[in-house]
C-alpha positions as CSV (number, residue, x, y, z in Angstrom):
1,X,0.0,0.0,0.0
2,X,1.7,3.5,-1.2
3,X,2.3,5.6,2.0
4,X,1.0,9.3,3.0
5,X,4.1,10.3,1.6
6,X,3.2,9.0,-2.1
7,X,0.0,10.0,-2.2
8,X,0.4,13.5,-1.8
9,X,3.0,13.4,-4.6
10,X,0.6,11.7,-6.8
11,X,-2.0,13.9,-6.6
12,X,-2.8,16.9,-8.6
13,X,-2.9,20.3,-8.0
14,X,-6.5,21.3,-6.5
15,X,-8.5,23.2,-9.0
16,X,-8.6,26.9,-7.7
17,X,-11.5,29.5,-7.5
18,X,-11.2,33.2,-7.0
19,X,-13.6,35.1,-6.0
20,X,-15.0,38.8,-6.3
21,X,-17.8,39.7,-3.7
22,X,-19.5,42.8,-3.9
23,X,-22.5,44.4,-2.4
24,X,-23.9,44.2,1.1
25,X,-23.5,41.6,4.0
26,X,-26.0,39.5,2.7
27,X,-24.2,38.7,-0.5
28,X,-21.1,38.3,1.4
29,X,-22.8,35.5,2.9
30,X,-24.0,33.9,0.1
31,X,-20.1,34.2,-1.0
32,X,-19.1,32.4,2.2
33,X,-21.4,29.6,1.7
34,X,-20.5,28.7,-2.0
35,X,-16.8,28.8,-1.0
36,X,-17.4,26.6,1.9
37,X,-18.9,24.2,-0.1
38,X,-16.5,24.4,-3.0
39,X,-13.8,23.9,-0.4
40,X,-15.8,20.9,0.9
41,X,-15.5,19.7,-2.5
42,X,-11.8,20.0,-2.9
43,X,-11.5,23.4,-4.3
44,X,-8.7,25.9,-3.2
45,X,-9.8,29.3,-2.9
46,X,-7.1,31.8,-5.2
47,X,-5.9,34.7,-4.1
48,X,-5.1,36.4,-7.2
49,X,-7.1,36.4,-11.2
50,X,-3.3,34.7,-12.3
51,X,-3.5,31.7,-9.9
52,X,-7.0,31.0,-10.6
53,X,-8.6,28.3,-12.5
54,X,-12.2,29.9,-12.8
55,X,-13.2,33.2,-11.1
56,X,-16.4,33.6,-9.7
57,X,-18.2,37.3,-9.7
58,X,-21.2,37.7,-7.0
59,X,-22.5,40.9,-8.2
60,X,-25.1,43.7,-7.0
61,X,-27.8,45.1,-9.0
62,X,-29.7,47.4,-6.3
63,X,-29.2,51.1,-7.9
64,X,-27.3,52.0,-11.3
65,X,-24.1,52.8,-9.4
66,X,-24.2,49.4,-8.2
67,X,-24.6,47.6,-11.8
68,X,-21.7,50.1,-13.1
69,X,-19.2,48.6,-10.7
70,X,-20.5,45.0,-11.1
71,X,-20.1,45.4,-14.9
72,X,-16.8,46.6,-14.5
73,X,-15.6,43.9,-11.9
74,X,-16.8,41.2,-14.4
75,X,-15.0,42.8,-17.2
76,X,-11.8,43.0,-15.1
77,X,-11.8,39.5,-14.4
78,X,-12.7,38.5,-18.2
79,X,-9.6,40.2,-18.7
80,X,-7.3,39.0,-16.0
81,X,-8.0,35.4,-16.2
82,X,-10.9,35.1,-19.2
83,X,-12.6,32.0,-17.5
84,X,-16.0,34.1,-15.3
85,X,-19.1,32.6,-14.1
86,X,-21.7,35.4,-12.6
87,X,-23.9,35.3,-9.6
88,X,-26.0,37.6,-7.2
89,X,-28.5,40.0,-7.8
90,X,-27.6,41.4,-11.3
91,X,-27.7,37.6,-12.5
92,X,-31.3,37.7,-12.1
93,X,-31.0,40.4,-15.3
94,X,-28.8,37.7,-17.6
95,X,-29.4,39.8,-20.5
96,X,-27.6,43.3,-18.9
97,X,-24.4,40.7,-18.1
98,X,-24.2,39.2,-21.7
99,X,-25.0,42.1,-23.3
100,X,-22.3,44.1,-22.2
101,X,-19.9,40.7,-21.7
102,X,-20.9,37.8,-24.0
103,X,-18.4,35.4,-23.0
104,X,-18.7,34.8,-19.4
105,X,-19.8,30.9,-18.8
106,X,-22.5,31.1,-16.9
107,X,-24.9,33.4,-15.1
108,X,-27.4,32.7,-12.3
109,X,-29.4,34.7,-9.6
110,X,-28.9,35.4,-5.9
111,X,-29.0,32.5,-3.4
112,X,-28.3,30.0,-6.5
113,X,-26.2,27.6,-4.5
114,X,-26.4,25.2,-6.5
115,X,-26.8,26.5,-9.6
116,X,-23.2,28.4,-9.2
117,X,-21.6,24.9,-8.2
118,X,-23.3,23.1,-11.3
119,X,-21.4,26.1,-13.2
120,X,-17.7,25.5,-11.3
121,X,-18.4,21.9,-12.0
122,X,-19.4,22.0,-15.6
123,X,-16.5,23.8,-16.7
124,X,-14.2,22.9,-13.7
125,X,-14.5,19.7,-12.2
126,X,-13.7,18.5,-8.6
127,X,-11.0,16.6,-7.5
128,X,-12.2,16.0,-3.7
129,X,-10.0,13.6,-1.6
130,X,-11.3,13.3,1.9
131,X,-8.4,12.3,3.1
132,X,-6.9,15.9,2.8
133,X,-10.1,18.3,2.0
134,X,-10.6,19.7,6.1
135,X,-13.2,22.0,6.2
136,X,-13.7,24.0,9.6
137,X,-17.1,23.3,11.4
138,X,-17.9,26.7,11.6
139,X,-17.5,26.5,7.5
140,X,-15.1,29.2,5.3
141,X,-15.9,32.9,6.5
142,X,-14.9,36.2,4.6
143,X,-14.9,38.3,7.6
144,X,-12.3,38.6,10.8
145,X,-12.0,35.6,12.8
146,X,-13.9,37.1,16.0
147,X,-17.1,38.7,13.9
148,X,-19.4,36.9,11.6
149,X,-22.6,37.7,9.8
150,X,-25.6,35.6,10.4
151,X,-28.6,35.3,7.5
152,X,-31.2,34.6,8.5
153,X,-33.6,35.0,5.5
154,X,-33.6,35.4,1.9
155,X,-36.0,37.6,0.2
156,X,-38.7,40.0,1.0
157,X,-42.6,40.4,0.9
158,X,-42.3,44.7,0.9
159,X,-43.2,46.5,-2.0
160,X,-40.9,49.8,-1.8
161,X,-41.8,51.6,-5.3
162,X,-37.1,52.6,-5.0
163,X,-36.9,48.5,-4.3
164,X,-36.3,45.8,-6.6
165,X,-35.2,43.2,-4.2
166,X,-38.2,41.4,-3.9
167,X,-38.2,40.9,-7.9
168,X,-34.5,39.9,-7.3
169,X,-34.3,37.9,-4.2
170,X,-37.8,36.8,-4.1
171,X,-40.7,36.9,-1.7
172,X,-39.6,36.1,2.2
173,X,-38.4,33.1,2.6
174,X,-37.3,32.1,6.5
175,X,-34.8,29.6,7.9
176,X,-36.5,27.5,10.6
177,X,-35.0,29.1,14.4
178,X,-33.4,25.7,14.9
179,X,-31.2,25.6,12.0
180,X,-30.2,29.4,12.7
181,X,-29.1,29.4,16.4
182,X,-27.4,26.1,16.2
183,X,-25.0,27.8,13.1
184,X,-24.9,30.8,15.7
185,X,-23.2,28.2,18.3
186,X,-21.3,26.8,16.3
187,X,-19.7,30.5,15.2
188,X,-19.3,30.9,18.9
189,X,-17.5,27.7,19.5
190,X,-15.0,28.6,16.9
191,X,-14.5,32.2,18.8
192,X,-16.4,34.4,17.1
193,X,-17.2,37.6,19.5
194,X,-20.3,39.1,18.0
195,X,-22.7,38.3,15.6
196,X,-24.7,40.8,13.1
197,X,-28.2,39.3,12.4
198,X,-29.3,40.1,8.8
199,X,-31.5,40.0,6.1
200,X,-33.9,41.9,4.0
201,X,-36.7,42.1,7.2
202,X,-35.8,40.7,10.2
203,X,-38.6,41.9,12.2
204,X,-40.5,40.2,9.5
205,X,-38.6,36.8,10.4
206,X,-40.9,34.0,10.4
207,X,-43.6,35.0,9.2
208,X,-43.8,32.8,5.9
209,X,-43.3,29.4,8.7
210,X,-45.8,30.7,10.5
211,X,-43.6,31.3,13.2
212,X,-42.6,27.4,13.7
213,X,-41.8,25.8,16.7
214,X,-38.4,23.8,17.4
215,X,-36.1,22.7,20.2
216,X,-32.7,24.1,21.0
217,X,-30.9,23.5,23.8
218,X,-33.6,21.8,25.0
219,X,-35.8,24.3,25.4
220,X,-38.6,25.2,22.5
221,X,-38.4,28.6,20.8
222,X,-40.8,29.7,17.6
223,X,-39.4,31.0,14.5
224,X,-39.9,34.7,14.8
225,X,-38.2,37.7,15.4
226,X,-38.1,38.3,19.6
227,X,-37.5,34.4,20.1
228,X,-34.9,34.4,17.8
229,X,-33.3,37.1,20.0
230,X,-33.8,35.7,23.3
231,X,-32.2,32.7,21.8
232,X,-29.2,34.5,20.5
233,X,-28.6,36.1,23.9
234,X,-28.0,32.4,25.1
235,X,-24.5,32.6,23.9
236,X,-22.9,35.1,25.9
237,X,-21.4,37.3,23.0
238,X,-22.0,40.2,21.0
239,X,-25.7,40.4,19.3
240,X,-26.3,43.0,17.0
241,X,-29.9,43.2,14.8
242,X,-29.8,44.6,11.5
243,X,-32.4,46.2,9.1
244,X,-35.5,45.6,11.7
245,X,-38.6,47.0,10.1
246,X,-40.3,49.3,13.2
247,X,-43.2,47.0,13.2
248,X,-45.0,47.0,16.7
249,X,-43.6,43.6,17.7
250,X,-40.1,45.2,17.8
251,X,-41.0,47.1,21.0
252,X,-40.7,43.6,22.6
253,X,-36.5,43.3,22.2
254,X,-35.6,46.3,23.9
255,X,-36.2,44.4,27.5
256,X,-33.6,41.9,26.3
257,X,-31.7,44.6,25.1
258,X,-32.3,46.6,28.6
259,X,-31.1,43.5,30.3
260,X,-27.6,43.1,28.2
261,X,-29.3,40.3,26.5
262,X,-28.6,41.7,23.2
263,X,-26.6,44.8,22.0
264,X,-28.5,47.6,22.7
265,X,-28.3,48.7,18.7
266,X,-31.5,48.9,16.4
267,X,-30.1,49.4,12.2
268,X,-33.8,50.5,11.4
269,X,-34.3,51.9,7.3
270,X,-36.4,54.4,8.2
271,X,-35.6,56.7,4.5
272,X,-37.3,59.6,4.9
273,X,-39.6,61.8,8.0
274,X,-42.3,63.3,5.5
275,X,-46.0,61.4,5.7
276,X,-46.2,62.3,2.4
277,X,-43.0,61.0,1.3
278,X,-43.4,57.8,2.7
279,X,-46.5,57.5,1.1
280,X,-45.3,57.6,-2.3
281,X,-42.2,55.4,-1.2
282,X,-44.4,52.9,-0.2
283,X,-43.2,52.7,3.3
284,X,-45.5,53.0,6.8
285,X,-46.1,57.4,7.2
286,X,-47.0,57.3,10.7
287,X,-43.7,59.4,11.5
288,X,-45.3,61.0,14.9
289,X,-46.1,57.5,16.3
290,X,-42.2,56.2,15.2
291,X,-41.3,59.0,17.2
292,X,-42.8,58.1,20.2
293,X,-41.7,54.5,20.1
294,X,-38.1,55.9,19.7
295,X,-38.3,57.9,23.0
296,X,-40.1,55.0,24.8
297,X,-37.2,52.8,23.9
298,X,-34.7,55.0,25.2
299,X,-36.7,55.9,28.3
300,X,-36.7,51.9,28.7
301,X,-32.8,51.2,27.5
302,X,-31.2,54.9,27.6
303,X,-28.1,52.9,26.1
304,X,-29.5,52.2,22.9
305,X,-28.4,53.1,19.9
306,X,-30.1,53.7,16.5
307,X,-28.6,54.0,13.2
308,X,-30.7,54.4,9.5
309,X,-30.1,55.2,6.5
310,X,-32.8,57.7,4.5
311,X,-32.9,59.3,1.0
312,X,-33.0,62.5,-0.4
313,X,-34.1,63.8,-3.7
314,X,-37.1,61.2,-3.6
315,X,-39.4,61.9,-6.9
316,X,-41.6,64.7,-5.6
317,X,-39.8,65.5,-3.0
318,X,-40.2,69.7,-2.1
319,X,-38.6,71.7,0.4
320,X,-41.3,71.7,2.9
321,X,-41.0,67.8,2.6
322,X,-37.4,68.0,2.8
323,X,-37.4,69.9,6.2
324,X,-39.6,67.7,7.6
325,X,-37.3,64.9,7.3
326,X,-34.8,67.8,8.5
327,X,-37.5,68.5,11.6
328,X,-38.2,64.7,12.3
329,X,-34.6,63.8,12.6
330,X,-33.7,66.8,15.2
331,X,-36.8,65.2,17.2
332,X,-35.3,61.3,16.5
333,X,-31.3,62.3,17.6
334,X,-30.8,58.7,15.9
335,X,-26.7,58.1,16.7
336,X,-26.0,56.8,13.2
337,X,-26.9,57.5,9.7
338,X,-26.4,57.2,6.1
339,X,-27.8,58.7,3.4
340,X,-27.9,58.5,-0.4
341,X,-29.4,60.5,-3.4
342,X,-32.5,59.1,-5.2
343,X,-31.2,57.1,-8.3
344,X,-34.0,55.5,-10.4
345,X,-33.8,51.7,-10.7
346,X,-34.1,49.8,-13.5
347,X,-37.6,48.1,-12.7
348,X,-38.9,50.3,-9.6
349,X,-42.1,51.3,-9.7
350,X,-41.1,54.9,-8.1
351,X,-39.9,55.7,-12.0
352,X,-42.8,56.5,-12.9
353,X,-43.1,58.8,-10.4
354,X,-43.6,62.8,-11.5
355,X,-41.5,65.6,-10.7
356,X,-38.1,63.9,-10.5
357,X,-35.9,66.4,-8.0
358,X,-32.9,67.8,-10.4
359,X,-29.1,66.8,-9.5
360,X,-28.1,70.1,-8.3
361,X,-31.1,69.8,-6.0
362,X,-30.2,66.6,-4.4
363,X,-26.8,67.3,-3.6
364,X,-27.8,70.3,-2.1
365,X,-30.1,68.7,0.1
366,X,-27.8,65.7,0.8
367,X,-25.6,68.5,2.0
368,X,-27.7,70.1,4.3
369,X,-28.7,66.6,5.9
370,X,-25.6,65.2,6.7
371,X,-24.4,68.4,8.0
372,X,-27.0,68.3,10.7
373,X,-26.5,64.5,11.3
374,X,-23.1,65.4,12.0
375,X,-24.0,68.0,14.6
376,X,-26.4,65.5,16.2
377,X,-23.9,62.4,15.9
378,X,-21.1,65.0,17.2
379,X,-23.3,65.9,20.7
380,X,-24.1,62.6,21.4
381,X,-20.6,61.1,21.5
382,X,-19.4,63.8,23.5
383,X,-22.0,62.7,26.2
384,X,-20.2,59.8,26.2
385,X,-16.0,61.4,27.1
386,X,-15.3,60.3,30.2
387,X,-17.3,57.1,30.7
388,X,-16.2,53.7,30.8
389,X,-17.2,51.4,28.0
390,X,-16.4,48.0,27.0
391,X,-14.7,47.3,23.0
392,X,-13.8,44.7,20.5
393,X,-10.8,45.4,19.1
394,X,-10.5,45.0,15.3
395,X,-7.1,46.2,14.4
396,X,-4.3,47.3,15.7
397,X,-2.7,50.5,13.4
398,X,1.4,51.6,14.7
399,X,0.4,52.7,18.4
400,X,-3.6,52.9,18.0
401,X,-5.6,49.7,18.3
402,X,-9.2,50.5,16.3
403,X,-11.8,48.8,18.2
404,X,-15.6,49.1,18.3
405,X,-18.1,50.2,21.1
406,X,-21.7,48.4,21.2
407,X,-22.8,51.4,19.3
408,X,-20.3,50.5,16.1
409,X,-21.4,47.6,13.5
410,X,-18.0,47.1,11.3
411,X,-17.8,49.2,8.0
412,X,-20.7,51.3,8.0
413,X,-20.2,52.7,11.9
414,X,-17.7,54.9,13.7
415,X,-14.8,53.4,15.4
416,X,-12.8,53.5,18.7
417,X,-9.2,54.5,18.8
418,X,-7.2,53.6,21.5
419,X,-4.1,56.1,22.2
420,X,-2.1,53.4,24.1
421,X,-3.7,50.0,22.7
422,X,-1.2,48.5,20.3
423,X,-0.7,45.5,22.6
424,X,-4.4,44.6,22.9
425,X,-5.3,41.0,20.9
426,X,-7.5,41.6,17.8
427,X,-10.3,40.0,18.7
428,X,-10.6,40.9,22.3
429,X,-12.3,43.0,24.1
430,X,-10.9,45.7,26.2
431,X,-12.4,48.2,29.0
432,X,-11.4,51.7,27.6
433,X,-11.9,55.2,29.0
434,X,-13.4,57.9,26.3
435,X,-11.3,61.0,26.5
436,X,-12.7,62.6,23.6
437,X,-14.7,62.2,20.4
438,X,-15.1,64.1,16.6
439,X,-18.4,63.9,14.6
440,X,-18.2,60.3,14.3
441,X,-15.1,58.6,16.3
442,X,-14.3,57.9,20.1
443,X,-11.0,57.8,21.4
444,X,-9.9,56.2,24.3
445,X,-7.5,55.1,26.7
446,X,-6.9,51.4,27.6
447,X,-8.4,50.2,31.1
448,X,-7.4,47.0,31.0
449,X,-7.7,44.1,28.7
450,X,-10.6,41.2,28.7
451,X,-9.8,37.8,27.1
């Protein structure tokens, strides 16, 4: 019998993927879980277009800005390396791909799993040995070691007139609570520190099951949104809820949240403060009742933070509307926010809408709006010098370790810098004293370190 030794001579090289992900966290994970299976499969993930076999491009189709760089990422690889399949949420428009690049092999739609393997294989076939293929439990993960995104849903069943999700990703379709908090402690076991829940409508999670019951841990928990939660904060790290719809049912969480359950962060899209606006967005108008919920959640958790993003410009949109949404977010204080021009989408019913608000306009307004987030963000971090919070640190940068407060979700958030942290471990957390802050940033020195 030919030993170890012999074997691994004999064999050939393993077929290599690279990969291009672009878009938001939830394409990210749909990246992760096509690699992870492709590595369970024998594959070996390439770092560069030259050492690839095949290169795989998940692309994102939500606003024209979007397409342009997914267009150009797939052309880039056709030139690098020539050999491209395309997934994500522009391959639900094949004819926009091959139109502009005819000779990609293969395009299919978000969440295709399979379809995207069928692809690799057809033009790139395995060559698993189980004897050497080790995949970790936790599966392959894009992200840093200590964070990890959790889907846990595909789709959506809202009918924004801006949005063409649903018509990309489908109506709502849940995974059952079972399957979702046993990945989530399995990401713990392998040291993750916090988790980011997302998908399209978490508060909507569920719903399509209606709300299905299963064990874990042995205790029962149903398939919807404050379960979920209480489930989460089982596991004794970080829990932080993305894109959660203000439905009533949300008011539920901030106990848990109150309790140090769960991170006491809400990432509501909330686009815009005008009635009016909102009504020709599609979206629920009852801003003055929002409002109230807002202050009744920090009268009950006066830790929490709240970040949105909202849009300016909408079709229609005056500048009576406009300062409404300037009026409604002076009343809100929300800690964190984004905002982005209106950019028709290829598809969205808001098109059609009259009165389209010219460029100049928008970037005008977009102006004027971040501006006075930034004076709100600004007085609300400097509340905070002086106080004592806990951190995860992300990086460390020369002398300055960049960490994160419960108020910061990686990438879109602010950050903590720590003057005197460059010997805190990545991934740890760290008790840090603020000693001063800027429109969006803490700084900090260390406390003392937590393993």
């Amino acid at each position: 019998m030919p030993s170890n030794e012999s074997q691994t001579a004999a064999r050939e090289p393993a077929p290599t993927v690279g990969f291009v992900s672009l878009g938001c966290p939830k394409a990210l994970v749909d990246s992760e879980r096509i690699i992870t299976q492709l590595r369970a499969e024998g594959y070996a993930v390439a770092p560069s277009y030259e050492s690839a076999d095949i290169v795989i491009v998940n692309t994102c189709g939500f606003i024209d800005s979007a397409v342009d760089e997914s267009l150009d990422a797939i052309g880039e690889a056709l030139r690098e390396n020539g050999r491209v399949i395309v997934t994500g949420c522009l391959g639900a428009r094949p004819e926009q791909i091959l139109a502009r690049h005819p000779t990609v092999l293969g395009v299919t739609g978000p969440h295709a799993y399979e379809d995207v393997l069928n692809a690799v294989h057809a033009h790139l076939p395995p060559q698993h040995d189980p004897f050497f293929d080790l995949l970790p439990p936790q599966g392959i993960r894009l992200t840093p070691r200590h964070y990890a995104y959790l889907k846990i849903s595909e789709g959506c069943n809202n009918k924004c007139s801006f949005c063409i999700i649903p018509s990309m990703r489908g109506r709502l379709a849940s995974r059952t609570i079972d399957e979702v908090l046993r990945e989530a402690e399995r990401l713990a076991n392998a040291g993750v520190r916090e988790l980011l829940v997302i998908s399209q409508d978490t508060s909507a999670y569920g719903v399509d099951l209606k709300y299905r019951a299963a064990d874990w841990r042995g205790k029962t928990y149903q398939t919807r949104f404050l379960d979920l939660a209480r489930g989460l904060g089982e596991l004794g790290i970080w829990v932080r809820l993305h894109y959660v719809y203000p439905y009533p049912h949300v008011d539920d969480v901030i106990e848990l949240m109150a309790d140090g359950r769960v991170l006491p962060y809400l990432d509501i899209p909330f686009q815009h403060g005008s009635p009016t606006v909102l009504k020709r967005m599609r979206r629920p108008g009852l801003t003055e009742n929002t409002l109230a919920r807002i202050h009744a959640w920090r009268a009950q958790c006066p830790e929490l933070t709240i970040r949105s993003t909202f849009i300016v410009g909408f079709p229609g949109e005056t500048e009576s509307e406009f300062q409404e949404l300037l009026d409604w977010l002076d009343e809100a204080q929300l800690d964190r926010v984004g905002c982005f021009q209106y950019s028709p989408v290829a598809g969205a019913t808001a098109n059609q809408l009259a009165n389209h608000v010219a460029p100049a306009v928008q970037q005008e307004r977009y102006e004027r709006f971040m501006e006075r987030a930034a004076r709100i963000s600004a007085a609300r971090l400097q509340a905070r010098i002086g106080g004592s919070e806990r951190v995860l640190v992300d990086s460390i940068e020369g002398d300055v370790a960049i960490a994160r407060s419960r108020s910061d979700a990686p990438e879109i958030d602010g950050v903590v810098r720590i003057a005197n942290g460059a010997k805190l471990p990545v991934g740890a957390f760290a008790e840090v004293r603020i000693t001063d802050a800027d429109d969006y940033d803490l700084y900090a020195t260390t406390v003392r370190a937590i393993d």
